[in-house]
C-alpha positions as CSV (number, residue, x, y, z in Angstrom):
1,X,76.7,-149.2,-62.4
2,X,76.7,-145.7,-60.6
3,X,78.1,-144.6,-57.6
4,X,75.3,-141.1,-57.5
5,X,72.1,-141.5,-56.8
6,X,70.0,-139.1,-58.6
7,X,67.5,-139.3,-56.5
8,X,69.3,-138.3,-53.4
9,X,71.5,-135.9,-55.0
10,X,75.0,-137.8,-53.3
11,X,77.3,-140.6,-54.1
12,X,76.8,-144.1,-52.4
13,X,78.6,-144.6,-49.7
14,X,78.2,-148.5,-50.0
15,X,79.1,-148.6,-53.4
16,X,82.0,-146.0,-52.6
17,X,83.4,-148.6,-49.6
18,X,83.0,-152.0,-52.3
19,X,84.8,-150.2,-54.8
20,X,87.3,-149.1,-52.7
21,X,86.9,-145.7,-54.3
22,X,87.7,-142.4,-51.9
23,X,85.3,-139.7,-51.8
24,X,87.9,-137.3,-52.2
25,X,88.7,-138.7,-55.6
26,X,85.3,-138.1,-56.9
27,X,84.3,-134.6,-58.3
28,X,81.5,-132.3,-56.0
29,X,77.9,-132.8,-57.5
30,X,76.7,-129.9,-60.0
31,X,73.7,-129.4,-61.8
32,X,73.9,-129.6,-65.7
33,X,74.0,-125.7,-66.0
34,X,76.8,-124.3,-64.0
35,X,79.9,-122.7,-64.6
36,X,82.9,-125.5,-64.7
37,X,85.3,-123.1,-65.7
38,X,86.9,-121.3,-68.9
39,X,88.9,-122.7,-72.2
40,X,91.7,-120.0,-72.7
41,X,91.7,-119.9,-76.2
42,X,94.0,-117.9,-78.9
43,X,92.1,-115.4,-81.1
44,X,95.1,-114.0,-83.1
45,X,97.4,-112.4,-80.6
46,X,95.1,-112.5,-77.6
47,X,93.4,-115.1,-75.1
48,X,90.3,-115.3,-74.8
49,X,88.1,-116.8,-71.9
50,X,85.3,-118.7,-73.7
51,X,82.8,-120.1,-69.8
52,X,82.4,-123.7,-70.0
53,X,78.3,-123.3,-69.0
54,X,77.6,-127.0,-69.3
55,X,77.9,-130.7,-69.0
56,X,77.0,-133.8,-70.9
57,X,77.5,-137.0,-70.6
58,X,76.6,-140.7,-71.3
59,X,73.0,-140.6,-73.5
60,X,73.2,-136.5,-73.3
61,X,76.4,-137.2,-75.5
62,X,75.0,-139.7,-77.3
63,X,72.3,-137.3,-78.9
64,X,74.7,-134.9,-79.9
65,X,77.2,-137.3,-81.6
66,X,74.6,-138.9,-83.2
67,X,73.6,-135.6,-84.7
68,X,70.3,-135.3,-82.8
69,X,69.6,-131.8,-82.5
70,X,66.0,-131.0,-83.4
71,X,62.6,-132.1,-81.4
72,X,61.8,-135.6,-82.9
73,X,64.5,-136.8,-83.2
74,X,65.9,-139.7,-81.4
75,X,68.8,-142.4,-80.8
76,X,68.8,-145.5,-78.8
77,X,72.2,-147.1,-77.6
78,X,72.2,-150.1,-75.4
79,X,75.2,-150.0,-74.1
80,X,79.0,-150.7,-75.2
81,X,79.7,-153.6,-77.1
82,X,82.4,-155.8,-75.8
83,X,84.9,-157.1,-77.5
Protein backbone atom coordinates (compact mmCIF):
# COMPACT_ATOMS: atom_id res chain seq x y z
CA UNK A 1 0.00 0.00 0.00
CA UNK A 2 1.01 3.66 -1.05
CA UNK A 3 -0.12 6.80 0.01
CA UNK A 4 1.63 8.72 -3.65
CA UNK A 5 0.17 8.27 -6.64
CA UNK A 6 2.67 8.29 -9.30
CA UNK A 7 0.59 9.01 -11.66
CA UNK A 8 -0.68 12.19 -10.27
CA UNK A 9 2.52 13.26 -8.78
CA UNK A 10 0.66 13.83 -4.95
CA UNK A 11 -0.20 11.82 -1.91
CA UNK A 12 -3.79 10.50 -1.43
CA UNK A 13 -5.75 12.37 0.42
CA UNK A 14 -8.18 9.43 1.13
CA UNK A 15 -5.66 7.13 2.06
CA UNK A 16 -3.95 10.16 4.04
CA UNK A 17 -7.57 10.73 6.13
CA UNK A 18 -8.02 6.40 6.71
CA UNK A 19 -4.59 6.25 7.99
CA UNK A 20 -4.95 8.98 10.11
CA UNK A 21 -1.58 10.23 8.76
CA UNK A 22 -0.94 14.22 8.58
CA UNK A 23 0.32 15.69 5.51
CA UNK A 24 2.69 17.61 7.30
CA UNK A 25 4.36 14.44 8.51
CA UNK A 26 4.99 13.25 5.04
CA UNK A 27 8.24 14.51 3.12
CA UNK A 28 7.53 17.05 -0.21
CA UNK A 29 7.59 14.99 -3.52
CA UNK A 30 11.11 14.97 -5.45
CA UNK A 31 12.17 13.48 -8.51
CA UNK A 32 14.87 10.65 -8.24
CA UNK A 33 17.70 13.20 -9.25
CA UNK A 34 17.73 16.12 -6.97
CA UNK A 35 19.83 17.43 -4.38
CA UNK A 36 18.60 16.01 -0.78
CA UNK A 37 21.41 17.47 0.83
CA UNK A 38 25.20 16.86 1.96
CA UNK A 39 27.02 13.98 4.21
CA UNK A 40 29.70 16.08 6.22
CA UNK A 41 32.31 13.67 6.17
CA UNK A 42 36.02 13.75 7.86
CA UNK A 43 38.90 13.46 5.28
CA UNK A 44 41.82 13.72 7.85
CA UNK A 45 41.62 17.01 9.50
CA UNK A 46 38.93 18.53 7.40
CA UNK A 47 35.08 18.13 6.41
CA UNK A 48 34.08 17.52 3.49
CA UNK A 49 30.55 18.10 1.78
CA UNK A 50 30.05 14.98 -0.36
CA UNK A 51 25.85 16.16 -2.31
CA UNK A 52 23.48 13.50 -1.75
CA UNK A 53 22.31 13.58 -5.71
CA UNK A 54 19.87 10.75 -5.39
CA UNK A 55 17.33 8.45 -4.05
CA UNK A 56 16.40 4.84 -4.10
CA UNK A 57 14.12 2.87 -2.67
CA UNK A 58 12.07 -0.33 -2.49
CA UNK A 59 12.95 -2.56 -5.95
CA UNK A 60 15.54 0.48 -6.93
CA UNK A 61 17.36 -0.88 -3.68
CA UNK A 62 16.68 -4.08 -4.26
CA UNK A 63 18.92 -4.17 -7.54
CA UNK A 64 21.71 -2.67 -5.88
CA UNK A 65 21.80 -4.95 -2.78
CA UNK A 66 21.39 -7.80 -4.89
CA UNK A 67 24.47 -6.67 -6.74
CA UNK A 68 22.70 -5.87 -9.98
CA UNK A 69 24.70 -3.39 -11.68
CA UNK A 70 25.17 -4.24 -15.32
CA UNK A 71 22.34 -4.31 -18.25
CA UNK A 72 20.95 -7.88 -18.04
CA UNK A 73 20.89 -8.39 -15.11
CA UNK A 74 17.87 -8.83 -13.00
CA UNK A 75 16.21 -9.74 -9.39
CA UNK A 76 12.68 -10.43 -8.61
CA UNK A 77 11.43 -9.98 -4.90
CA UNK A 78 7.85 -10.52 -4.03
CA UNK A 79 7.59 -8.99 -1.24
CA UNK A 80 8.58 -9.38 2.67
CA UNK A 81 8.18 -12.58 4.20
CA UNK A 82 6.33 -12.68 7.35
CA UNK A 83 7.16 -14.26 10.18
Amino acid sequence: MTVFDVRKRRYWDEWLAYLHIPRAALPLPRPTNHLFGELLLPDGTATVAVPVLAMITDQQAALFGYDCRLPGQAAATHGTPRS
